[in-house]
N, CA, C and O atoms as CSV, one atom per row, in Angstrom:
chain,resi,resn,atom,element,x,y,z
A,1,UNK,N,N,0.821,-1.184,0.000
A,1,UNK,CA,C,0.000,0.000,0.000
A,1,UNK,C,C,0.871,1.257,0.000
A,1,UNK,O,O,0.674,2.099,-0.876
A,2,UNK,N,N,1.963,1.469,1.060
A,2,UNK,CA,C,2.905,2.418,0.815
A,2,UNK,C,C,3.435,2.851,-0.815
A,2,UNK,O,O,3.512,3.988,-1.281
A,3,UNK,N,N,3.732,1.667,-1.421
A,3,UNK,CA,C,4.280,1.872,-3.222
A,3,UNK,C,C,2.691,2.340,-3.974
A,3,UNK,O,O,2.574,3.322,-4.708
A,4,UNK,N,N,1.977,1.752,-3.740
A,4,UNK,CA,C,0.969,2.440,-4.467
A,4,UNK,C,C,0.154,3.311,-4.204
A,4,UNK,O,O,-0.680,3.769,-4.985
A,5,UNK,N,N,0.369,3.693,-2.796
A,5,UNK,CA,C,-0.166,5.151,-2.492
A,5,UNK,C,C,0.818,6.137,-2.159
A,5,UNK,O,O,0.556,7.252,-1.709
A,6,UNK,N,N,1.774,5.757,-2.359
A,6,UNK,CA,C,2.982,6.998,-2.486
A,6,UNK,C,C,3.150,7.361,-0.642
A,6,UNK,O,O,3.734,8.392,-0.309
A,7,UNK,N,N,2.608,6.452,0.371
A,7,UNK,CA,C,2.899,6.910,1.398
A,7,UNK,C,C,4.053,6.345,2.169
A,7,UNK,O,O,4.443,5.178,2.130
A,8,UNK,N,N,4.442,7.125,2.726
A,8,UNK,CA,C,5.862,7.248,3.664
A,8,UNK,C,C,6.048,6.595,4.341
A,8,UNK,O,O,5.049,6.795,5.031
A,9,UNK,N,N,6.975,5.242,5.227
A,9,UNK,CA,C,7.085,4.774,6.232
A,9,UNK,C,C,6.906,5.512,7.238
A,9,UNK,O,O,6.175,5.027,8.102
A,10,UNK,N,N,7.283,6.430,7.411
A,10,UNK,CA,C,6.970,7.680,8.661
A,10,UNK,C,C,5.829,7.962,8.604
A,10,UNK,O,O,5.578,8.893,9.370
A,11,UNK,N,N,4.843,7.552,7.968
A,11,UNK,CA,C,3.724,7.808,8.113
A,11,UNK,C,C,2.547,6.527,8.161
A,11,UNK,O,O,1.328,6.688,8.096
A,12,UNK,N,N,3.049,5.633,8.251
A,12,UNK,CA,C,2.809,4.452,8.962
A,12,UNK,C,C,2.776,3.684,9.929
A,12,UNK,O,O,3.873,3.354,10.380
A,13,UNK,N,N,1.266,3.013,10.730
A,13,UNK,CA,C,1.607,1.871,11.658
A,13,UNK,C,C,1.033,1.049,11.152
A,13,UNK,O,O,0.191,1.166,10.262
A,14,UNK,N,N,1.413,0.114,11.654
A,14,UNK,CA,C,0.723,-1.400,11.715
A,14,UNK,C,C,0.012,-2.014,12.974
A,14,UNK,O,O,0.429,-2.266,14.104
A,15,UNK,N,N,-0.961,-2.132,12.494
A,15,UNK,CA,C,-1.991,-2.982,14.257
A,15,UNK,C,C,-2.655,-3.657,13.644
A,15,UNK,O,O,-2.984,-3.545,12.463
A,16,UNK,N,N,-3.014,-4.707,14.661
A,16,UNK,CA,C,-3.338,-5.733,14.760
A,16,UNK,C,C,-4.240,-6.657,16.271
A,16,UNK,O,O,-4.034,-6.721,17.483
A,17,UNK,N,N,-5.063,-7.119,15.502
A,17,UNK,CA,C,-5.851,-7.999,16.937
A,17,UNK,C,C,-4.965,-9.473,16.833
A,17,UNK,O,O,-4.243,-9.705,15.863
A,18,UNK,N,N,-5.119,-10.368,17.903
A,18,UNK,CA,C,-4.805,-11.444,18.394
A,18,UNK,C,C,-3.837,-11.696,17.521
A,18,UNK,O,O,-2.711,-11.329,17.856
A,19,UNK,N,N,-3.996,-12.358,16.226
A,19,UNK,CA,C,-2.547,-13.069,15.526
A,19,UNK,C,C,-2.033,-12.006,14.472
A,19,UNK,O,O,-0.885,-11.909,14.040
A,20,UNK,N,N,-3.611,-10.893,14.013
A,20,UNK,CA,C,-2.549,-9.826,13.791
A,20,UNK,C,C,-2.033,-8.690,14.342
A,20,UNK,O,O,-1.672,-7.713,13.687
A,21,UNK,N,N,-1.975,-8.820,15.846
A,21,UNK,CA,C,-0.534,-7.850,16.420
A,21,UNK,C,C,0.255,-8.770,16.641
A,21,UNK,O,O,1.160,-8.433,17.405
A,22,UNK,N,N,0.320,-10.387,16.095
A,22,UNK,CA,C,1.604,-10.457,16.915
A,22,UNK,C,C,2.352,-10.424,14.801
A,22,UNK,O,O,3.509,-10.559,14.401
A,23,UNK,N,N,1.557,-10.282,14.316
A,23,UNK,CA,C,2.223,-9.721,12.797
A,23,UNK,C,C,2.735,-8.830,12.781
A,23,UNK,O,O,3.871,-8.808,12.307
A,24,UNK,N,N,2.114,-7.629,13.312
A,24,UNK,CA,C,2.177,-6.034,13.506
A,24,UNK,C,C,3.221,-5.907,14.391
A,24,UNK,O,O,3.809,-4.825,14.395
A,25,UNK,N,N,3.701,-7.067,15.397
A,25,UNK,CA,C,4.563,-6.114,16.341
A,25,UNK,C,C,6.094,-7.267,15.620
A,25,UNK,O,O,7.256,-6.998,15.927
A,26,UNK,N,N,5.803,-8.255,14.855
A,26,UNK,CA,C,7.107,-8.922,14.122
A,26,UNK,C,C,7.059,-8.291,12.819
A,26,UNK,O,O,7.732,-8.971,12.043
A,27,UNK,N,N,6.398,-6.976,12.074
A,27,UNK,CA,C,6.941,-6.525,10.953
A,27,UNK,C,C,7.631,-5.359,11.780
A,27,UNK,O,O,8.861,-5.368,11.769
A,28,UNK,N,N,6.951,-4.293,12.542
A,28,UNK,CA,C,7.796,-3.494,13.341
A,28,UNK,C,C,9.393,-3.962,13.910
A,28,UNK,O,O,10.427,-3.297,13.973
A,29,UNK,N,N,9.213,-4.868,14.149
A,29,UNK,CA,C,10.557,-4.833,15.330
A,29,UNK,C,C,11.653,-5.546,14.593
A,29,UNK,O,O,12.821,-5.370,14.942
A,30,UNK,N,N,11.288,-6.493,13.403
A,30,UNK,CA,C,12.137,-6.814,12.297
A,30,UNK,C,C,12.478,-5.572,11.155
A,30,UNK,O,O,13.596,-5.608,10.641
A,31,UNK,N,N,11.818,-4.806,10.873
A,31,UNK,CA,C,11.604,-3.811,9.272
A,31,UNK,C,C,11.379,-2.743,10.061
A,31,UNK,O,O,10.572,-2.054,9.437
A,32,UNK,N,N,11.728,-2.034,11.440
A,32,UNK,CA,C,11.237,-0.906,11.453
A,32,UNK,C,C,11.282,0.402,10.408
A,32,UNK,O,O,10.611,1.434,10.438
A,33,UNK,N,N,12.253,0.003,9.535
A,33,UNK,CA,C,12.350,0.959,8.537
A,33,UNK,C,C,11.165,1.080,7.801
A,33,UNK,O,O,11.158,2.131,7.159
A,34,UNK,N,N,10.132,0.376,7.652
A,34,UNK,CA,C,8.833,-0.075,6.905
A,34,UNK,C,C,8.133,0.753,7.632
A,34,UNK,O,O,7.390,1.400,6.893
A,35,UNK,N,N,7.982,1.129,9.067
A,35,UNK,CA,C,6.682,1.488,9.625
A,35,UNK,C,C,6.995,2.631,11.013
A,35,UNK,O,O,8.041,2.548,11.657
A,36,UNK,N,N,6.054,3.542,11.288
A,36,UNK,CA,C,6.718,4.298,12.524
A,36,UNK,C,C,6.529,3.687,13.905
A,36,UNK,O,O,7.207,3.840,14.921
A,37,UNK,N,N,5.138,2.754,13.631
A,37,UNK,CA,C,4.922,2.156,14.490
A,37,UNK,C,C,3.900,1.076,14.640
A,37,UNK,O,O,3.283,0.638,13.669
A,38,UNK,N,N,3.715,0.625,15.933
A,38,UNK,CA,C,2.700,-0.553,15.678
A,38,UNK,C,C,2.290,-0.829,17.251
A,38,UNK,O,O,2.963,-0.752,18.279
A,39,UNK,N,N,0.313,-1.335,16.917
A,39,UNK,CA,C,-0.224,-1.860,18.064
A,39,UNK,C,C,-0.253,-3.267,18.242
A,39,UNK,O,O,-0.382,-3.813,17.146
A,40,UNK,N,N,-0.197,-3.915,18.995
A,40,UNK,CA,C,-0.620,-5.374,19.326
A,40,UNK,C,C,-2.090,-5.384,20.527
A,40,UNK,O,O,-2.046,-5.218,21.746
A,41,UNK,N,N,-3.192,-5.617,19.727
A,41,UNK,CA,C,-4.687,-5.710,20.208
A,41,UNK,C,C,-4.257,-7.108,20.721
A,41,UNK,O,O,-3.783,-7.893,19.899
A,42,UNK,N,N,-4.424,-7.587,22.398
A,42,UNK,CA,C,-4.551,-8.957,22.592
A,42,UNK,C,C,-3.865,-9.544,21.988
A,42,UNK,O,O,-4.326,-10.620,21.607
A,43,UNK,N,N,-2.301,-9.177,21.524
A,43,UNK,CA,C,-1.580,-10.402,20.778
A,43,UNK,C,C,-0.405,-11.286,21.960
A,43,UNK,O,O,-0.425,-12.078,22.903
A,44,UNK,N,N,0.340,-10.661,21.294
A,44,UNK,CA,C,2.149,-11.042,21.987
A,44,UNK,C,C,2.964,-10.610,20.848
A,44,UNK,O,O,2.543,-9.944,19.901
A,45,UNK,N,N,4.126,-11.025,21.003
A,45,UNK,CA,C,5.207,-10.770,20.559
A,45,UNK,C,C,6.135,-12.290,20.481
A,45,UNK,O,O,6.493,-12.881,21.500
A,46,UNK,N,N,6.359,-12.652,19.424
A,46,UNK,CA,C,6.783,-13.621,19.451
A,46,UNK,C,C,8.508,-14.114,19.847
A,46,UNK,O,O,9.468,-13.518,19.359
A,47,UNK,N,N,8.633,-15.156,20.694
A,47,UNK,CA,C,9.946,-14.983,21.033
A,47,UNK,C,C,11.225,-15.322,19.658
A,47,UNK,O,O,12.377,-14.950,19.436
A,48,UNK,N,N,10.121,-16.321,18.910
A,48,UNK,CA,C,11.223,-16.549,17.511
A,48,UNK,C,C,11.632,-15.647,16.808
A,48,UNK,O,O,12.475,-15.960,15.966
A,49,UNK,N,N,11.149,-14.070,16.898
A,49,UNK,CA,C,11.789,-13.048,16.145
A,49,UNK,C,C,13.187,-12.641,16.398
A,49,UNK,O,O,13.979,-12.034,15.678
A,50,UNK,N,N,13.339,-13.280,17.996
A,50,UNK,CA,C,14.781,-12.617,18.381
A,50,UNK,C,C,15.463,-12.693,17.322
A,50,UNK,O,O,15.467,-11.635,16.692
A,51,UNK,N,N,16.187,-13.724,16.760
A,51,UNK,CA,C,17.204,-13.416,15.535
A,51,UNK,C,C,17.139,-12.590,14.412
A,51,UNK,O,O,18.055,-12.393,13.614
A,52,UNK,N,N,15.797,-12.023,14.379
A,52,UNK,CA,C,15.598,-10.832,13.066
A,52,UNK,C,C,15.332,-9.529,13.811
A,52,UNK,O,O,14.658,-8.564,13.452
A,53,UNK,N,N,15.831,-9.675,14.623
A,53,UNK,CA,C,15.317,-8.258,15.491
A,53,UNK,C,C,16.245,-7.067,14.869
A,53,UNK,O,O,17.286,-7.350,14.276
A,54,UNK,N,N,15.872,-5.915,15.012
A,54,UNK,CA,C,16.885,-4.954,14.114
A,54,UNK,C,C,17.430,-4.161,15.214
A,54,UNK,O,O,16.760,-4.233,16.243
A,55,UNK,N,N,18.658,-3.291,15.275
A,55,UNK,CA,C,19.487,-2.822,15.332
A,55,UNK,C,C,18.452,-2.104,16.728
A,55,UNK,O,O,17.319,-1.684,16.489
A,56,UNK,N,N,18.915,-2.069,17.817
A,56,UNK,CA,C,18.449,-0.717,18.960
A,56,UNK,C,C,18.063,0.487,18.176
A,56,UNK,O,O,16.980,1.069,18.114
A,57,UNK,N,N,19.207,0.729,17.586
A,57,UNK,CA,C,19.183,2.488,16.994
A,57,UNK,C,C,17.830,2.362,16.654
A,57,UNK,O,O,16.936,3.018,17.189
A,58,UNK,N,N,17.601,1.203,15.428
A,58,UNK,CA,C,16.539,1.376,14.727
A,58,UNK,C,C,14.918,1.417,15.430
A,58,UNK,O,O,13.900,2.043,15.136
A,59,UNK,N,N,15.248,0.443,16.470
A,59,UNK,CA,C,13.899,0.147,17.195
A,59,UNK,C,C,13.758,1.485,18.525
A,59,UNK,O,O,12.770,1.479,19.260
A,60,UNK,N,N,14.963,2.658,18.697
A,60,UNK,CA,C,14.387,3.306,19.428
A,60,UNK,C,C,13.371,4.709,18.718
A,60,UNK,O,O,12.731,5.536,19.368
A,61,UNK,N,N,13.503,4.609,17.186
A,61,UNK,CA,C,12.486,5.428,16.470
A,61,UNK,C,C,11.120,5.161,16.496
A,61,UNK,O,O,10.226,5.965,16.232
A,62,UNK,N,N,10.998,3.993,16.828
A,62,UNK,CA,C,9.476,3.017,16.514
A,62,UNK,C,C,8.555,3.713,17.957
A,62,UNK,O,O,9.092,4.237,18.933
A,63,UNK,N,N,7.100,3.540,17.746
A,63,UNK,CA,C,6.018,3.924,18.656
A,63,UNK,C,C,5.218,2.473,18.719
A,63,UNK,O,O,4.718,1.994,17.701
A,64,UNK,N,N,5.141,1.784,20.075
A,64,UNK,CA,C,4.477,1.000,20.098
A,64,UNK,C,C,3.253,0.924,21.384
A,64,UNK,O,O,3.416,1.519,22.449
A,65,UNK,N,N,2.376,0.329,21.165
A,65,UNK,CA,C,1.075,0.157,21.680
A,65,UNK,C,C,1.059,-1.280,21.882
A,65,UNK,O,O,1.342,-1.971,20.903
A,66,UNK,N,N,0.690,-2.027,23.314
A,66,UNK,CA,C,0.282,-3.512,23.475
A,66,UNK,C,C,-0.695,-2.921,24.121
A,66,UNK,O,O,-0.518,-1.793,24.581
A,67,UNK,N,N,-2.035,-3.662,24.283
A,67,UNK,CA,C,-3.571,-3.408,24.275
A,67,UNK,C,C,-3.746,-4.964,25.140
A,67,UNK,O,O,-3.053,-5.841,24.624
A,68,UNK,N,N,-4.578,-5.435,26.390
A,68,UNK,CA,C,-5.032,-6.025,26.657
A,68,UNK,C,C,-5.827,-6.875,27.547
A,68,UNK,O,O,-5.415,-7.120,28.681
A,69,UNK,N,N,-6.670,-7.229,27.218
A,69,UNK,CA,C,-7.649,-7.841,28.374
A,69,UNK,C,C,-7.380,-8.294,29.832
A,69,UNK,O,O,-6.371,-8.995,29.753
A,70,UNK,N,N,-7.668,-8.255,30.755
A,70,UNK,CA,C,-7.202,-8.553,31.798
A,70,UNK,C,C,-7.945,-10.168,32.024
A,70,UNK,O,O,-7.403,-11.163,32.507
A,71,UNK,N,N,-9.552,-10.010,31.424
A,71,UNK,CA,C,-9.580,-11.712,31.877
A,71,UNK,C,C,-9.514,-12.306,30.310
A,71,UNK,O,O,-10.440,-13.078,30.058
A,72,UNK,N,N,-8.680,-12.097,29.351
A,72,UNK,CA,C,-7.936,-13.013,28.208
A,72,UNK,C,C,-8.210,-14.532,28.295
A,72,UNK,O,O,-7.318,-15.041,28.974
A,73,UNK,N,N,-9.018,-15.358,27.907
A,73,UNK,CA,C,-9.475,-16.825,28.029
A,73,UNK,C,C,-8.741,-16.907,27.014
A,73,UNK,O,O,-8.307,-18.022,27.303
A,74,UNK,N,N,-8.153,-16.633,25.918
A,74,UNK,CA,C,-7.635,-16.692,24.703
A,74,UNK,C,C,-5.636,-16.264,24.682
A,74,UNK,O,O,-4.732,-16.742,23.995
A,75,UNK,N,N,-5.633,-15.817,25.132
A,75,UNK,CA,C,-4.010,-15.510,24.953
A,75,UNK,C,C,-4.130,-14.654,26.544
A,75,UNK,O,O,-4.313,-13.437,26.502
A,76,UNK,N,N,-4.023,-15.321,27.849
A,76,UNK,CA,C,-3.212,-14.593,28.861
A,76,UNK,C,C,-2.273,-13.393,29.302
A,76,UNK,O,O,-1.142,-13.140,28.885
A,77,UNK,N,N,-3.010,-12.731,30.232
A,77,UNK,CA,C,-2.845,-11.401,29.893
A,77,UNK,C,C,-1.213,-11.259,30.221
A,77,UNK,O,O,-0.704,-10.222,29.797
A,78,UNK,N,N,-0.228,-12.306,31.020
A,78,UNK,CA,C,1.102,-12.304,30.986
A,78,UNK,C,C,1.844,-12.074,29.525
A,78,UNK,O,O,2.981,-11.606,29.470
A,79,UNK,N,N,1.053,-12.465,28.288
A,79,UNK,CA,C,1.595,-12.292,27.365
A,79,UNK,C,C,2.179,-10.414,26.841
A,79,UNK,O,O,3.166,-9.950,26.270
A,80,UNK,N,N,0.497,-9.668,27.636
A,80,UNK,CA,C,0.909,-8.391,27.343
A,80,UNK,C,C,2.080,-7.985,28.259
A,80,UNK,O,O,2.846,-7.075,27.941
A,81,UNK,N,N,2.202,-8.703,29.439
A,81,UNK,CA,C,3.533,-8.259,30.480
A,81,UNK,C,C,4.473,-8.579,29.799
A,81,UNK,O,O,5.311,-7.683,29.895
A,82,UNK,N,N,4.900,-9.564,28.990
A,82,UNK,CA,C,6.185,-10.202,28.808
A,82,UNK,C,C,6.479,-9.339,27.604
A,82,UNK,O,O,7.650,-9.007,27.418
A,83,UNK,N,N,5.448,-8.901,26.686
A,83,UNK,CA,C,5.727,-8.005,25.396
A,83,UNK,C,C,6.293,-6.897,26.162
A,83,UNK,O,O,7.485,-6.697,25.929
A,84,UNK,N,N,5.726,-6.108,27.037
A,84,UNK,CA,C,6.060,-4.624,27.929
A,84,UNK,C,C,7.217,-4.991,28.180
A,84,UNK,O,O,8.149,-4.272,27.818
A,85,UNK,N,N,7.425,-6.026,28.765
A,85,UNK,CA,C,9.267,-6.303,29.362
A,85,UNK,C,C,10.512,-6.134,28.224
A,85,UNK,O,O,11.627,-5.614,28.248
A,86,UNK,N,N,9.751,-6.822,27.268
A,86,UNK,CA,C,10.531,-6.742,26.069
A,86,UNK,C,C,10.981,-5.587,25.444
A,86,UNK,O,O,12.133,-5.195,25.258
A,87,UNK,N,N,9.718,-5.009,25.092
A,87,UNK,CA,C,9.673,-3.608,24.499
A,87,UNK,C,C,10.835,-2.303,25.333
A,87,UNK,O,O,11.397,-1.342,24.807
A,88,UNK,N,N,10.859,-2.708,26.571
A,88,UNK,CA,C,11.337,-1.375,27.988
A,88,UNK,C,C,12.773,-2.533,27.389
A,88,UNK,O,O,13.468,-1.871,26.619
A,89,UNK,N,N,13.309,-3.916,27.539
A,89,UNK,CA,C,14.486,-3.876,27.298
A,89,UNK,C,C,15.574,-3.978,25.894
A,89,UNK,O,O,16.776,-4.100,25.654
A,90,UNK,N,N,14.056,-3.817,25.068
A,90,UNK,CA,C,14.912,-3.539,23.883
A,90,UNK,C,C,14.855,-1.606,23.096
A,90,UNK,O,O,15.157,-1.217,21.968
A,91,UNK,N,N,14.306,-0.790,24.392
A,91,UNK,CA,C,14.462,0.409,24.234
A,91,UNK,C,C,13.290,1.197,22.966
A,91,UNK,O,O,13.452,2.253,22.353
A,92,UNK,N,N,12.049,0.148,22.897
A,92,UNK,CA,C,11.178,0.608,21.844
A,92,UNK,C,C,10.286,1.722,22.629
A,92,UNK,O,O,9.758,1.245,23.633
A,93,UNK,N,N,10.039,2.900,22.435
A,93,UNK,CA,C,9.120,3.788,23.253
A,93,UNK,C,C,7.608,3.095,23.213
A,93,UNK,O,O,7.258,2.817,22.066
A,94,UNK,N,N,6.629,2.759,24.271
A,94,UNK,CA,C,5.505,2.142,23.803
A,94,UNK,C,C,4.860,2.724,25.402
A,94,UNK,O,O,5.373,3.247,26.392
A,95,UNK,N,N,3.315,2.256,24.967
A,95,UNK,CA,C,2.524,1.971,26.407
A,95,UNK,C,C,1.917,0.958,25.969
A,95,UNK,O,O,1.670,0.543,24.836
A,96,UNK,N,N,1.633,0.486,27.339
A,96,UNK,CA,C,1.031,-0.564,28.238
A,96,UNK,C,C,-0.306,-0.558,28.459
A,96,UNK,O,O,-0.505,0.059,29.505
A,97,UNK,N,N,-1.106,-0.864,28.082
A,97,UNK,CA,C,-2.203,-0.393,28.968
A,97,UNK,C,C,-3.425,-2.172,28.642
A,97,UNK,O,O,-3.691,-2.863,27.659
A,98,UNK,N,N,-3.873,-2.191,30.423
A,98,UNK,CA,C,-4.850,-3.110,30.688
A,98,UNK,C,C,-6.295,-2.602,30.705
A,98,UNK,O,O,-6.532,-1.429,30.996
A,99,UNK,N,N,-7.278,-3.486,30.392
A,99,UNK,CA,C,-8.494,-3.385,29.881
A,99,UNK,C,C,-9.160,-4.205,31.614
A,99,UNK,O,O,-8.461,-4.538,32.571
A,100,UNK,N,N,-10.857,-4.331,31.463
A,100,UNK,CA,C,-11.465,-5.141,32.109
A,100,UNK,C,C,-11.605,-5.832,30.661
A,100,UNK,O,O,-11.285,-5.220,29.642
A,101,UNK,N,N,-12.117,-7.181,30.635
A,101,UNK,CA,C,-12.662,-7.959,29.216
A,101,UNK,C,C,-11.755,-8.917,28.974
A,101,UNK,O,O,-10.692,-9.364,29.403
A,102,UNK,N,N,-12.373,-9.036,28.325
A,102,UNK,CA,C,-11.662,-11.213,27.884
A,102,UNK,C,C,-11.144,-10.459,25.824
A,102,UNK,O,O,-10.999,-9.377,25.255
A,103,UNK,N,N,-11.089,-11.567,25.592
A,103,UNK,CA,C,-10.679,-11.261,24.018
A,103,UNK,C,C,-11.081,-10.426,23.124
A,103,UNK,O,O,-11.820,-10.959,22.296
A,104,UNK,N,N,-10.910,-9.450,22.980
A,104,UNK,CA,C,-11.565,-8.400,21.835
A,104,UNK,C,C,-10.939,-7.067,22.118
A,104,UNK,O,O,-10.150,-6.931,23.052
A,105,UNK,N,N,-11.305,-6.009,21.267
A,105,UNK,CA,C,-11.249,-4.925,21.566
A,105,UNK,C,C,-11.781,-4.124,21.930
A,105,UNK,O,O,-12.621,-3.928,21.052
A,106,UNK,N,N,-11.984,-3.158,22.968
A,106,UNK,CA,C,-13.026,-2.442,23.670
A,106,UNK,C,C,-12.899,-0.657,23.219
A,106,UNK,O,O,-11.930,0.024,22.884
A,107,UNK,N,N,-14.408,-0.321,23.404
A,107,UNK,CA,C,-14.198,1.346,22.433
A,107,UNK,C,C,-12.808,1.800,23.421
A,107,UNK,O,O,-11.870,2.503,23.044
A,108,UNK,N,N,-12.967,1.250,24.620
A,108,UNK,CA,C,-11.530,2.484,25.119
A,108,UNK,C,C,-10.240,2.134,24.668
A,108,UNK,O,O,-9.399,3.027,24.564
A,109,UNK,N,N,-9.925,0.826,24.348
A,109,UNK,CA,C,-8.557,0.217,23.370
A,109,UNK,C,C,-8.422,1.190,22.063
A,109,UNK,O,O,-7.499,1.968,21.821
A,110,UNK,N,N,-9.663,0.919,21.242
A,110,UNK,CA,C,-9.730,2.029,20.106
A,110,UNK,C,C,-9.187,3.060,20.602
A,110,UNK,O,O,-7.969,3.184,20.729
A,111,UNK,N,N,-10.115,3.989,20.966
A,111,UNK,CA,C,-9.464,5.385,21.621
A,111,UNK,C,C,-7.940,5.517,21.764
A,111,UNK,O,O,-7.157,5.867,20.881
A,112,UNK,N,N,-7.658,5.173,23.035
A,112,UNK,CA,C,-6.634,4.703,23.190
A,112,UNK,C,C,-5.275,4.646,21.983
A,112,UNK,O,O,-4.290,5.360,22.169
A,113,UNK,N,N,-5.344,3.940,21.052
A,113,UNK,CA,C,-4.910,3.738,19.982
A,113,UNK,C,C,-5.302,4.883,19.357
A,113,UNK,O,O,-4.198,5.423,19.424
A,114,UNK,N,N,-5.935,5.639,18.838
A,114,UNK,CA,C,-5.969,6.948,18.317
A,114,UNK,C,C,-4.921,7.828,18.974
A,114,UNK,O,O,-4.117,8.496,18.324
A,115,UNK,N,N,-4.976,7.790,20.395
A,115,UNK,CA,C,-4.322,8.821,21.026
A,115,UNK,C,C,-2.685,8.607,20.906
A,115,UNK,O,O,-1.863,9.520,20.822
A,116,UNK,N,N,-2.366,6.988,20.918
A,116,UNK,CA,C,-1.067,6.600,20.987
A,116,UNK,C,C,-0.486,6.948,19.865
A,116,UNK,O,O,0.558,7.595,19.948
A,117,UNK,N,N,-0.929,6.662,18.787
A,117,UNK,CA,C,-0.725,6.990,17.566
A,117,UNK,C,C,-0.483,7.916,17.429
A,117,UNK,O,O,0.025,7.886,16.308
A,118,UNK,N,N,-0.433,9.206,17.869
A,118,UNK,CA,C,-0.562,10.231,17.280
A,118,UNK,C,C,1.164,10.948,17.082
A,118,UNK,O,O,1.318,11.855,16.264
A,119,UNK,N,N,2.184,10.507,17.786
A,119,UNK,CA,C,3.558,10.784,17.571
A,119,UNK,C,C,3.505,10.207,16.367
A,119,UNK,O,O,3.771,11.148,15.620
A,120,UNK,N,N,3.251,8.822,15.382
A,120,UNK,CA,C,3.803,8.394,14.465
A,120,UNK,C,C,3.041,8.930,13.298
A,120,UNK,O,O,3.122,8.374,12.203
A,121,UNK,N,N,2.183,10.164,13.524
A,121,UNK,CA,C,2.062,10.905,12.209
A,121,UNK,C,C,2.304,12.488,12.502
A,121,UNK,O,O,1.753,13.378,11.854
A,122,UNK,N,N,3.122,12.684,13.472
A,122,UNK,CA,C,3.443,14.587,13.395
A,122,UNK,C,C,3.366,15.163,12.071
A,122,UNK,O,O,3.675,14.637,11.001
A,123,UNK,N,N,2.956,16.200,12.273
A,123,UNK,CA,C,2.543,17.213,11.055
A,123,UNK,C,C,4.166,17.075,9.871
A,123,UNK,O,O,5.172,17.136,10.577
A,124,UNK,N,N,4.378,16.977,8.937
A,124,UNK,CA,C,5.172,16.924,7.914
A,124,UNK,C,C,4.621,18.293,7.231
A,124,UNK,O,O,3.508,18.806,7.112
A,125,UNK,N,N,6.793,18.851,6.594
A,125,UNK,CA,C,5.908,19.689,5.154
A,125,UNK,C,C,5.386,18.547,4.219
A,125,UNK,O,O,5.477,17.343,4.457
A,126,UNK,N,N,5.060,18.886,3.576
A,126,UNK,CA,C,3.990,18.344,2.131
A,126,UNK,C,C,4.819,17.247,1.381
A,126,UNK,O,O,4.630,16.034,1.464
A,127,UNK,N,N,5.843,17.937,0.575
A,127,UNK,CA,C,7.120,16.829,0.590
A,127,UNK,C,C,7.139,15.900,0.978
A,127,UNK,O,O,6.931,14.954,0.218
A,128,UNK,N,N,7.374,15.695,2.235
A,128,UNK,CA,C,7.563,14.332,3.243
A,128,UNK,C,C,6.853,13.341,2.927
A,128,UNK,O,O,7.232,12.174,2.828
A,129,UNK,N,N,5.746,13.785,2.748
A,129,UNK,CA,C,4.900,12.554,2.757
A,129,UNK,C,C,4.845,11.888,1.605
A,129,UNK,O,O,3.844,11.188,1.452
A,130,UNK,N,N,5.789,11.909,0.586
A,130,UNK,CA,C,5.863,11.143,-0.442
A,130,UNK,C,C,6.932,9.693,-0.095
A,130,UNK,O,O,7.299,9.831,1.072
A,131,UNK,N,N,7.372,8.750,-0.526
A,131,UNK,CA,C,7.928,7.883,0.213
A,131,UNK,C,C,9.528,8.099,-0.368
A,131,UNK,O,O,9.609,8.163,-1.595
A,132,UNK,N,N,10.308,8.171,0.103
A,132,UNK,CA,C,12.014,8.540,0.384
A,132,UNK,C,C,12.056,9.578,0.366
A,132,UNK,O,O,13.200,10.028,0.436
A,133,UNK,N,N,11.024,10.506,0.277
A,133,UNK,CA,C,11.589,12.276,0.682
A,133,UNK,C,C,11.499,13.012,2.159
A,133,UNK,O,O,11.521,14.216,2.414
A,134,UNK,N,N,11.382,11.782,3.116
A,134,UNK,CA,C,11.532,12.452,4.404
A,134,UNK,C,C,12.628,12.393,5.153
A,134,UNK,O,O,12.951,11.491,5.926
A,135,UNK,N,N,13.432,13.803,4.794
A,135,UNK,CA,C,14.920,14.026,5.451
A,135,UNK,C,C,15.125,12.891,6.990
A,135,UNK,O,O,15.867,11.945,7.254
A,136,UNK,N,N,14.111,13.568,7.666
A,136,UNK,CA,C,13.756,12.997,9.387
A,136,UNK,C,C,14.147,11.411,9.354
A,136,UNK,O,O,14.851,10.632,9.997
A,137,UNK,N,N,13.272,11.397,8.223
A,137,UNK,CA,C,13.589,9.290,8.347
A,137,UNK,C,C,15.114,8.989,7.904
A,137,UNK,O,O,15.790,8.280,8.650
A,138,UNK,N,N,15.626,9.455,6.828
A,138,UNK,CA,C,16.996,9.303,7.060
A,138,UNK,C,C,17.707,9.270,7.977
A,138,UNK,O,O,18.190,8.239,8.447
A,139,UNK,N,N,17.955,10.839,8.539
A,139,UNK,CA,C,18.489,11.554,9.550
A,139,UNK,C,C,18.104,9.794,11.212
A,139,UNK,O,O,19.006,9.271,11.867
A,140,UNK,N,N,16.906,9.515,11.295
A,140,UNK,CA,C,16.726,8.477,12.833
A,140,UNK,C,C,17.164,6.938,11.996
A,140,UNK,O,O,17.283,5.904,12.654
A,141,UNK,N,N,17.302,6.953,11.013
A,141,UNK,CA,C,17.754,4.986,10.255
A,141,UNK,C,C,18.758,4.598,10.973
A,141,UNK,O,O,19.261,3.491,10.782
């Protein structure tokens, strides 16, 4: 979608519910160059990415969001702890945040996610937003 809509990695996240945040948070943390950032709705983070994980530098540009249920019958809400642990020791800027609810997403997760989001689209000149003309993204690679 970026190549055919001419939009910018810097002007991109990726989210995802259950199996797709744990997509969303293994294209982020492998390709952050692809995306500014990414939510995981009720996912995890998978531990097999360790070997494709990219560079600190790269992953301290990224904005991330883990989202999740506190009574999770479906993926345990330790999964969102162990992603948070991860995220704080591999230096990715993100929040945390617990829900009441079992599997899904709730209007305040949405929300939420609007609000988090909002560093990974700061206002750009006009320029920018075409894809390789944003100085900024060079300048943090």
């Amino acid at each position: 979608m970026q190549e055919a809509y001419g939009i910018a990695p810097v002007r991109t996240a990726v989210a995802g519910f259950s199996q797709g945040g744990i997509l969303s948070a293994s294209v982020a943390l492998t390709a952050p160059e692809s995306v500014a950032g990414s939510a995981v709705f009720a996912g995890r983070i998978l531990p097999e990415i360790e070997p494709a994980l990219a560079s600190p530098q790269q992953l301290r540009r990224l904005h991330g969001l883990v989202t999740h249920g506190l009574d999770d019958t479906k993926l345990p809400v330790t999964w969102a702890q162990r992603a948070d642990a991860w995220l704080v020791q591999l230096g990715v800027p993100h929040a945390t945040r617990l829900y009441p609810g079992d599997h899904g997403i709730s209007q305040q997760m949405a929300r939420d996610f609007l609000d988090c989001s909002r560093p990974c689209f700061r206002p750009l000149p006009a320029a920018s937003l075409l894809v390789g003309a944003c100085p900024d993204q060079e300048e943090e690679a």
